[in-house]
N, C-alpha and C positions, 0 to 999 in steps of 0.2 A: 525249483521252477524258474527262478530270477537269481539276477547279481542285482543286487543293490547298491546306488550309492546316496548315501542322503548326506544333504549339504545342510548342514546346520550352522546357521549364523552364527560369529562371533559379534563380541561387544562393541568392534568398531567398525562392524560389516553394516553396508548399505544394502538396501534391495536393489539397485544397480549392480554392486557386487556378485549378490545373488547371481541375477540375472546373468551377468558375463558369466561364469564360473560354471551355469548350466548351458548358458550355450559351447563352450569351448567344451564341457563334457559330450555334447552333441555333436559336434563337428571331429568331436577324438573317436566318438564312435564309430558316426560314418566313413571316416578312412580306414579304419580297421572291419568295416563292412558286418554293422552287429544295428540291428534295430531297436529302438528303444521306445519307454513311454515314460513321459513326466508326469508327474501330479503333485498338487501342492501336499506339504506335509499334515496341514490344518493346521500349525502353528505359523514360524517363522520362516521354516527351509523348505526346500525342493526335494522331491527324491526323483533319481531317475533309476527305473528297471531295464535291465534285460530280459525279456523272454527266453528261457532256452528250450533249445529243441529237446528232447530225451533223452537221456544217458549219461549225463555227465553230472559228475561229483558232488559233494559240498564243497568239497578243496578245490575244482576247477572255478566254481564260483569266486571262492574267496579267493584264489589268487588272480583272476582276472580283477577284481575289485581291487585289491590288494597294488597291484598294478600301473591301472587308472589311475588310483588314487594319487600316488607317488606322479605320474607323468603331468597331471592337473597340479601340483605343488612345483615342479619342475618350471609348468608351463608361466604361473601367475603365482610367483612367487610372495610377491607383496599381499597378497588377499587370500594364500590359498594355506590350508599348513594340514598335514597327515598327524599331528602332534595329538596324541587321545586325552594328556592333562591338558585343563584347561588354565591353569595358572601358565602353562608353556607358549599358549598359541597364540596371544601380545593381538587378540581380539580380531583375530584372523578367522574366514570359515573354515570348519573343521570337514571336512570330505572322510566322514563316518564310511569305511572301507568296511568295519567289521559286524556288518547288516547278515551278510548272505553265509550263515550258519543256521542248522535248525535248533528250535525250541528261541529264536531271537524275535521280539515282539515289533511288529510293523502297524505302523497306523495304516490298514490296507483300502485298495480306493472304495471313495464313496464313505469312510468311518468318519460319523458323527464325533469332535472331538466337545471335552468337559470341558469349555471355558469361556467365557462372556461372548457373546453374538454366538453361539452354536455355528464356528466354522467346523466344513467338512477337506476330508484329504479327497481334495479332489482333482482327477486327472487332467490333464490339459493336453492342448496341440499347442506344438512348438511353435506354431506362429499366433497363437494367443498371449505369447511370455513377451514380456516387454517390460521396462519400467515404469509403466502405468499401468499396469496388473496392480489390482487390489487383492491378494488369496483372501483378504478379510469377507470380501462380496459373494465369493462361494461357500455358501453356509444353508444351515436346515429350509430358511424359508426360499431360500435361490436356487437347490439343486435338483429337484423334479423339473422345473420350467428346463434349467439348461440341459438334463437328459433327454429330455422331450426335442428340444431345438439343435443340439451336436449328438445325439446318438451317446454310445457308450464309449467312452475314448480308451477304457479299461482292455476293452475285448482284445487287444491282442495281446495282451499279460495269457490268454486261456490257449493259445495259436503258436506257443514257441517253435522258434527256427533257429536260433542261434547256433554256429558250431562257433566255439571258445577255443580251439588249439589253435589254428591261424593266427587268431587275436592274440593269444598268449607269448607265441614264438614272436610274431614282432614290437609287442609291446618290449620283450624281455632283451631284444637285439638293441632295439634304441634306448636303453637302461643303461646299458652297459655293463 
């Protein structure tokens, strides 16, 4: 139903970091003409989805992901790394490519996560991300007010449109 990428912080990653690294995932998507939705992880990272339209693969997934992932390491070198040990990636965020397989467990929006303040993975709008985003603020006692006040930011994760071979062919052209 999605490509996933989730950006998981490294040891010497900032939330500024974050934050660039999901925007230039946004701005890689919109030129490849693929619409997305972010939401906080409930931990430390971002994840950003694809909706997809119908039809297509697990493997179309993961290699659009797969992709991304590389063009986002490509792009920000210094803060980005594809590298899955984490002794390798010298505290760089990891752009977790290997999400969009089935039986792979996602903190899905709105999940209540287990850990001090009962933050939730919750969705956001791209002009909500900033670094002065607290994801700590979206949690059990904050997230009915803010359904209530933004609507469900989720809904179009249920409305996929994505076609992925455009995206594919020119991700794969400017790879080389």
């Amino acid at each position: 139903d999605w490509v996933i990428l989730d950006l998981d912080p490294g040891a010497a990653t900032t939330w500024a970091d974050t934050v660039t690294v999901a925007n230039t995932t946004r701005a890689l998507l919109e030129a490849l003409d693929l619409p997305s939705v972010l939401k906080t992880s409930g931990q430390r990272g971002l994840h950003v989805l694809v909706p997809l339209a119908p039809g297509h693969s697990v493997q179309d997934a993961h290699e659009l992901a797969r992709l991304l992932a590389r063009a986002l390491a490509r792009a920000l070198p210094s803060i980005v790394t594809v590298e899955s040990e984490k002794e390798r990636r010298g505290g760089r965020l990891f752009v977790d490519h290997l999400q969009s397989f089935v039986g792979k467990s996602l903190a899905c929006p709105y999940t209540l996560r287990a850990v001090d303040g009962a933050p939730v993975s919750a969705p956001l709008a791209w002009d909500e991300l900033s670094a002065r985003l607290d994801p700590r603020a979206l949690n059990l006692r904050t997230i009915l007010r803010r359904l209530d006040e933004r609507g469900d930011l989720a809904a179009p994760l249920l409305a996929g449109r994505a076609r992925l071979a455009p995206a594919i062919r020119a991700l794969r052209e400017t790879s080389g």
